[in-house]
C-alpha positions, 0 to 999 in steps of 0.5 A: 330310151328316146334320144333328144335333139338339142336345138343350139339355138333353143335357150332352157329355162334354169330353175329349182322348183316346180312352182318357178316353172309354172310361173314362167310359163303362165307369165309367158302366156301358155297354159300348160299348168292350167287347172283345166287343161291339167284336169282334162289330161288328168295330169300331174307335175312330179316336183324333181326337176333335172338340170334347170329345165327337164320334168316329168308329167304323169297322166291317166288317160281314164279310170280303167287305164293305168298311169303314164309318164312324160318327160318334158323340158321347159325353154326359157320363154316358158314354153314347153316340149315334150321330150319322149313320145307321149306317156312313153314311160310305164313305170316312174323310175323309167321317166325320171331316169331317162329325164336325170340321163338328158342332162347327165349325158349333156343333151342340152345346155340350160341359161 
């Protein structure tokens, strides 16, 4: 499991649904969620969200190649960091479960 250095100066975002981050982070500029930029990875946003800020992305690199996932975590000027390495997680339970174990384990602080 990747362990997450939390930065004591970085804010987390603190919000309950996945439509609150999108539109903090399209509010603040960024394009994370654009239906471009979600087409060209062919990305998917899960809806549970852990502690405020950490989510989990899937993606999929082609046709032939099976579906990946991303823990990510949002700050509180909507910018977005990834948490593990890129579709480190094979499996949906690993991802969340890493996601649900940073805020469990307090590697962060949400706002």
């Amino acid at each position: 499991m990747t362990i997450f250095q939390k930065n004591p100066n970085q804010q987390y975002a603190n919000v309950r649904h996945v439509g609150q981050l999108i539109n903090l982070n399209e509010s603040n500029g960024y394009y994370f969620f654009n239906e471009n930029t979600m087409r060209a990875f062919n990305s998917r946003v899960h809806s549970d969200i852990y502690g405020g800020c950490v989510f989990v992305t899937s993606e999929k690199a082609s046709y032939n190649h099976p579906r990946k996932y991303t823990v990510r975590i949002m700050h509180a000027n909507g910018s977005i960091e990834t948490c593990s390495s890129f579709q480190q997680y094979s499996t949906r339970y690993q991802a969340h479960a890493a996601a649900k174990h940073l805020v469990e384990q307090g590697y962060l602080t949400v706002i």
